[in-house]
C-alpha positions in Angstrom: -70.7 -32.7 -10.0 -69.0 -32.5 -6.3 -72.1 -32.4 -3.7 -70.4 -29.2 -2.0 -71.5 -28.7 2.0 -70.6 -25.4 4.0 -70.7 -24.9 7.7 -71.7 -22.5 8.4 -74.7 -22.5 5.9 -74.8 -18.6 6.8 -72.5 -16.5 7.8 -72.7 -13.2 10.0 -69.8 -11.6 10.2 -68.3 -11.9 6.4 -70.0 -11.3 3.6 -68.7 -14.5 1.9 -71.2 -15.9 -0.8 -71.8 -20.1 -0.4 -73.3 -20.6 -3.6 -69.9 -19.6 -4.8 -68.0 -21.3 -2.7 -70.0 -24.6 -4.0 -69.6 -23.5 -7.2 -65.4 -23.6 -7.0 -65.7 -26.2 -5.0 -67.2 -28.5 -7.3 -65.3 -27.1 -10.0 -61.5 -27.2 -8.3 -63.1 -31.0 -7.7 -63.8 -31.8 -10.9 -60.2 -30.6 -12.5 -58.2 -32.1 -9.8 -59.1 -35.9 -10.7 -62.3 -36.2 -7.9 -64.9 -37.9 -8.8 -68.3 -36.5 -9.2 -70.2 -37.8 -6.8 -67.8 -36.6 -4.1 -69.3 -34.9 -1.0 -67.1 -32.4 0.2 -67.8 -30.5 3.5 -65.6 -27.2 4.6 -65.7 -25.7 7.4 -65.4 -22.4 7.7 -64.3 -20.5 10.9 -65.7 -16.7 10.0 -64.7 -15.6 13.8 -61.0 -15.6 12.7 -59.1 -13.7 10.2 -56.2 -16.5 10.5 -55.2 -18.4 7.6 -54.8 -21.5 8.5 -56.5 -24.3 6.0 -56.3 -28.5 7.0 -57.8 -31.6 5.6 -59.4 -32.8 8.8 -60.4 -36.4 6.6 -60.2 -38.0 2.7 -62.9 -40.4 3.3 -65.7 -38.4 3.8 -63.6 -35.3 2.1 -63.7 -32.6 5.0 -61.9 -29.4 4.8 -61.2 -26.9 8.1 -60.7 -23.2 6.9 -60.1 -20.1 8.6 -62.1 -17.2 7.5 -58.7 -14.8 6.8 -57.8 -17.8 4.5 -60.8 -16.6 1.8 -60.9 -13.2 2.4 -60.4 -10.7 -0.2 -57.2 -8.7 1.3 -58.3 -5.4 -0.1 -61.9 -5.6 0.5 -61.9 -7.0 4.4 -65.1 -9.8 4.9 -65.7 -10.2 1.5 -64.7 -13.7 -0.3 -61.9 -14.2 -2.7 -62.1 -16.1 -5.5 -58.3 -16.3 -6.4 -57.5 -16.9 -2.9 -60.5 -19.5 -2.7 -59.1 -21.6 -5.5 -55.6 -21.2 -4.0 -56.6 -22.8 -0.5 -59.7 -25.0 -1.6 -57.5 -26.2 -4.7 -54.5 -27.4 -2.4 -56.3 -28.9 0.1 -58.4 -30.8 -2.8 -55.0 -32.1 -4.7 -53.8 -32.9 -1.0 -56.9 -35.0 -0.7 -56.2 -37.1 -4.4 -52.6 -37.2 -3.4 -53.5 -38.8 0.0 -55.8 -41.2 -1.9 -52.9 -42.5 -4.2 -50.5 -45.5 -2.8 -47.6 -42.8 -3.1 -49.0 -40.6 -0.4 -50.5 -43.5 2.2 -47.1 -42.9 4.3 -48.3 -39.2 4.8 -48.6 -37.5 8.5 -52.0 -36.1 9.2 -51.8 -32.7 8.2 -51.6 -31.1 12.1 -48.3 -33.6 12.0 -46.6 -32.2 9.4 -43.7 -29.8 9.8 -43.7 -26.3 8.0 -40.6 -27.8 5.6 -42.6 -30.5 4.6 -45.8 -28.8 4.6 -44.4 -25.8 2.3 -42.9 -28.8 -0.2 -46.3 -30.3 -0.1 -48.0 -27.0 -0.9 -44.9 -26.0 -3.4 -45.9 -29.1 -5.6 -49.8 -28.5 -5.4 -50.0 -24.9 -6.2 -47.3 -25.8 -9.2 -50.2 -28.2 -10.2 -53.1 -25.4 -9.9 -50.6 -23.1 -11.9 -50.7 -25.3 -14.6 -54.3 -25.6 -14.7 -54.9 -22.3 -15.2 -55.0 -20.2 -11.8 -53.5 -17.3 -10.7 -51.1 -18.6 -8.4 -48.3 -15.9 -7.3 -45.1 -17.8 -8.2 -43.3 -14.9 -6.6 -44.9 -15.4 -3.3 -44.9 -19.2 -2.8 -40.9 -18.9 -3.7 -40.4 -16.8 -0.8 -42.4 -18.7 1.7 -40.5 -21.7 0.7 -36.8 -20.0 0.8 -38.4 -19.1 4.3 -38.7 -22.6 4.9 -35.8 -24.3 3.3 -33.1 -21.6 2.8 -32.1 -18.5 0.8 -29.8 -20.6 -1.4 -29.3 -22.1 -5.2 -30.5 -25.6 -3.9 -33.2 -24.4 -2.5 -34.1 -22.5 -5.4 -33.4 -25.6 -7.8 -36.1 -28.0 -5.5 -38.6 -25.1 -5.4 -38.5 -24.9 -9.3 -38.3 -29.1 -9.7 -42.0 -29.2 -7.2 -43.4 -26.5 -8.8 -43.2 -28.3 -12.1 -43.5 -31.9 -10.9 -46.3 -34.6 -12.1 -46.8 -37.7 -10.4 -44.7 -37.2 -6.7 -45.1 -39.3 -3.9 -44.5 -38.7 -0.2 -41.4 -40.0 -0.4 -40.6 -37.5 -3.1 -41.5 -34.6 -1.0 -39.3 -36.4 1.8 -35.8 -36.3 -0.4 -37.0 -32.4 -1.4 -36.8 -31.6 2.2 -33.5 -33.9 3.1 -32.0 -31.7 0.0 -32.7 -28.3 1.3 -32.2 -29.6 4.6 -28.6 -30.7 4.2 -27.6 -27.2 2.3 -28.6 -25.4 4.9 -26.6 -27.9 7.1 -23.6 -27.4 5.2 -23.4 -24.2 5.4 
């Protein structure tokens, strides 16, 4: 099992549980393909309700997350499982794609543009879908129309990621060039 580090190793202003956290943690780890003696450390920024969420490094496996991005949005400063595996879960497959020779090409994640971000994220939720988590399909569809256009193409890429195995970088690359050149031709 993942050796699952959180900093802060209290919080004080959210009432988000650690033990839990580890506990999904090491779990999301173990049924994304990491192996088990991984040491994973997140980072948890409980001073902001943003969302943002970044692999800061592979090799030691760190993860930067704001506090908004695990909170429960019905029950303000308390965690979220669902939304927990959503964000821990992407950031974990982003860390096994990043390990794989089709992802060494891959910008740091502050480098990467929203499109190609939101492609990224497209393909990895797809992947924690299928593993069993409640992912809102809905949701992530509209983000990425947001991104890549209200159109047919768009729709037809979003659906191809979503259900994709085995993509490189490159992949997510001619996904982006697709929707980008709809959009153009419009």
């Amino acid at each position: 099992m993942a050796d699952v580090r959180v900093i802060p190793e209290s919080f004080t202003l959210v009432k988000f549980d650690i033990d839990r956290i580890k506990e999904l943690t090491s779990m999301l780890a173990a049924q994304v393909g990491l192996p088990a003696d991984s040491v994973i450390e997140i980072a948890i920024n409980e001073r902001t309700p943003e969302m943002a969420a970044t692999v800061e490094s592979i090799d030691p496996i760190r993860l930067a997350i704001e506090g908004g991005a695990l909170e429960e949005p019905t029950v303000p400063r308390t965690l979220s499982d669902r939304l927990s595996a959503d964000v821990i879960g992407r950031l974990l497959l982003r860390v096994t794609d990043r390990r794989g020779p089709g992802f060494a090409e891959t910008p740091a994640d502050s480098e990467l543009d929203l499109p190609h971000q939101t492609a990224w994220d497209t393909y990895s939720v797809g992947r924690l879908h299928r593993l069993g988590y409640d992912i809102q399909k809905q949701r992530r569809l509209y983000h990425f129309r947001n991104r890549h256009g209200f159109s047919d193409v768009a729709d037809v890429v979003f659906e191809r990621l979503w259900t994709a195995e085995g993509l490189s970088w490159a992949d997510i690359e001619a996904a982006c060039g697709e929707t980008a050149s709809s959009k153009a031709a419009v």
